[in-house]
C-alpha positions in Angstrom: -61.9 -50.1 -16.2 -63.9 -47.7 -18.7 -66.7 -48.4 -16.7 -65.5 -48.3 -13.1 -67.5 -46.1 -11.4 -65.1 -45.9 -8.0 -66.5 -48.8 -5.4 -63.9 -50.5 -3.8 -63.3 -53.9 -3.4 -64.5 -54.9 0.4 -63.5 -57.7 2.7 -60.7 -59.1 4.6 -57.7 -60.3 3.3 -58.3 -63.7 5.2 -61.6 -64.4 3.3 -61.6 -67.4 2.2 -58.6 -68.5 3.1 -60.1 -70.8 5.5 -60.4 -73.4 2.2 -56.6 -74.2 1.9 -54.9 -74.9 4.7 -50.9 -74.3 3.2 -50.4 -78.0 3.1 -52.1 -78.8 -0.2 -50.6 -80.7 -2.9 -50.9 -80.1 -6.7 -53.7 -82.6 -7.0 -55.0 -81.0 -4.1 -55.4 -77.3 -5.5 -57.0 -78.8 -9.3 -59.6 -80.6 -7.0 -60.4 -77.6 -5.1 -60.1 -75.2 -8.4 -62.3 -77.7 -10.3 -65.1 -78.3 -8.0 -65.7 -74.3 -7.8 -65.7 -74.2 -11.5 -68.3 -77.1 -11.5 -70.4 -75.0 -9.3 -70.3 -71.8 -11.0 -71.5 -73.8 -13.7 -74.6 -75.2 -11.6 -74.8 -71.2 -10.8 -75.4 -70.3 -14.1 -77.7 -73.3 -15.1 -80.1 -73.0 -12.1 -80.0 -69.0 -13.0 -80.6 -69.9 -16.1 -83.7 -71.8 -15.6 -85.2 -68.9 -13.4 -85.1 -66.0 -16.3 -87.5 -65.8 -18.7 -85.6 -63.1 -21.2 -84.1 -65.4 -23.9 -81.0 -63.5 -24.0 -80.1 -63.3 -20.5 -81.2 -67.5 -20.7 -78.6 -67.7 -24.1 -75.7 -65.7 -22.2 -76.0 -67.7 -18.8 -75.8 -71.0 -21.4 -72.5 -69.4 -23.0 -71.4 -69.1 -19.8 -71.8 -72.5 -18.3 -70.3 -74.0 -21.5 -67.4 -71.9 -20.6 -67.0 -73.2 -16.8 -67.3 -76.5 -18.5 -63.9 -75.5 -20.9 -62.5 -74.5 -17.4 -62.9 -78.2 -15.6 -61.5 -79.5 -19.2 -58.0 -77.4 -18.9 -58.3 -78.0 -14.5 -58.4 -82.1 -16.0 -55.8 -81.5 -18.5 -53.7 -79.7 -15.7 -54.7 -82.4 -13.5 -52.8 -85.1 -15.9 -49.6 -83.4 -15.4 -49.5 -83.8 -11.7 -50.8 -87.5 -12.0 -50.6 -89.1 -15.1 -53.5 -91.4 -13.9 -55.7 -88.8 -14.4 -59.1 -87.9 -12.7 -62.1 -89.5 -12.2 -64.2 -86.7 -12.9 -67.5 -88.4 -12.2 -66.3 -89.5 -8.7 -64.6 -85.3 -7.9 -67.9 -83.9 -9.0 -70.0 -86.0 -6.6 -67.7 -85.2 -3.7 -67.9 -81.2 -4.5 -69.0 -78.5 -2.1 -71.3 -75.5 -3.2 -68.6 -73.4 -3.0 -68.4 -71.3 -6.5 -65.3 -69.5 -7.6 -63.9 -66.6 -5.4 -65.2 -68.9 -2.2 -68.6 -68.1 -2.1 -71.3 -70.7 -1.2 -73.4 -70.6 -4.4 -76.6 -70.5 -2.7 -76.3 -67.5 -0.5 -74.5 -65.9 -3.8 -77.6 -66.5 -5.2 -79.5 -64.9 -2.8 -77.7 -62.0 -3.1 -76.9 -61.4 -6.6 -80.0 -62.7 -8.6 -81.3 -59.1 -9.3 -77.7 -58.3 -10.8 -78.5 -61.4 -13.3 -81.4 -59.9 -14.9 -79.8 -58.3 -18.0 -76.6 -59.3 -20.2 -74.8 -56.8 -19.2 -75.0 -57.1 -15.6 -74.7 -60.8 -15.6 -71.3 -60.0 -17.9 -69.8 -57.5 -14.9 -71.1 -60.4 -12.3 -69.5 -62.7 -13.7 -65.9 -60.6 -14.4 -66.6 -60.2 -10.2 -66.4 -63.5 -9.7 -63.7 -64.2 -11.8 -61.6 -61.4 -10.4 -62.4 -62.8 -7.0 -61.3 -66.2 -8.2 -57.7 -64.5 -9.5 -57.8 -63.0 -6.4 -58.4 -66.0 -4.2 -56.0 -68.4 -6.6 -53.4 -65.4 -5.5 -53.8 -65.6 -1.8 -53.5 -69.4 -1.7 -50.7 -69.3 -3.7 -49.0 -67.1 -0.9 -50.5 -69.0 1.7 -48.9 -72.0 0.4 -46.1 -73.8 1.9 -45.1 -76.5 -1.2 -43.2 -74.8 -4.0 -45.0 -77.0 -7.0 -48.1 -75.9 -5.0 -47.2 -72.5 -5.2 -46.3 -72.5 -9.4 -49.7 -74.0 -10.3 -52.0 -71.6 -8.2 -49.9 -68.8 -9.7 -50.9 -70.7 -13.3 -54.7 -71.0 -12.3 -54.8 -67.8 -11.2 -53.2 -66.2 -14.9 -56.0 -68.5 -16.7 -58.7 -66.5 -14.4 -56.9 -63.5 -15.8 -57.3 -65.0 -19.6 -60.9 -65.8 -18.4 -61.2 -61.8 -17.5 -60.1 -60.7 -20.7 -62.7 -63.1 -22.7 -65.2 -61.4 -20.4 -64.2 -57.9 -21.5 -64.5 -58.7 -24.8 -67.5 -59.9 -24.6 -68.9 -57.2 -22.6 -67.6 -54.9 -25.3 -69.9 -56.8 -27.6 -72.6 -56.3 -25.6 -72.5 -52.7 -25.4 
């Protein structure tokens, strides 16, 4: 918030929404919630491979490390909704390009690789997305028709809040 320099969030309050249709169940939501986490983690590698300043190349590392600690707690969620667990080699082949916050990573690409060219604006684009994933966890959650549906959404979307914070501190470091 230091550093908030007054734009507003645009876009409708339907965005996205298009990716749930209400009728989801538990296991249903940790597929979903996991396969954008796996591709904001092929974000940040292929970004990764297109910089040549070292830090920017060590942060967008960190940070794909991190969506991979993501998938481990959306696995570890997974278990408590189907003790038979998750084959995660199976989920990962059948995942879309769809990063966290709904955006198709390719066209994200397209339109945010210039804001990926220092640490500290990879650091606020990647608090973006992860407020738009909060954002998006929060809308399906209220979109959602099944009560157990309901509870774990609300629970993804406070670990995008953690998620935020450990951004924030790290962007304090950086400063």
């Amino acid at each position: 918030m230091i550093t908030w320099d007054g734009e507003a969030a645009v876009g409708a309050l339907e965005l996205n929404l298009d990716l749930i249709t209400g009728e989801e169940s538990p296991e249903d939501v940790v597929r979903l919630a996991y396969c954008m986490e796996h591709a904001l983690g092929g974000f940040y590698t292929t970004m990764q491979a297109k910089t040549q300043d070292q830090a920017v190349a060590g942060l967008m590392g960190k940070l794909a490390g991190i969506e991979d600690r993501h998938k481990h707690y959306l696995v570890e969620v997974y278990k408590t909704v189907d003790p038979a667990g998750i084959d995660k080699a199976e989920l990962e082949a059948s995942c879309s390009t769809i990063i966290e916050g709904g955006f198709e990573v390719e066209a994200f690409i397209n339109q945010n690789e210039h804001l990926a060219k220092t640490t500290a604006n990879l650091i606020d684009l990647s608090m973006m997305l992860e407020a738009q994933a909060m954002d998006l966890y929060m809308r399906f959650a209220h979109k959602s028709e099944k009560e157990e549906t309901k509870e774990l959404l609300f629970k993804i979307g406070d670990e995008e809040k953690a998620h935020l914070r450990a951004l924030g501190r790290l962007r304090d470091e950086a400063a």
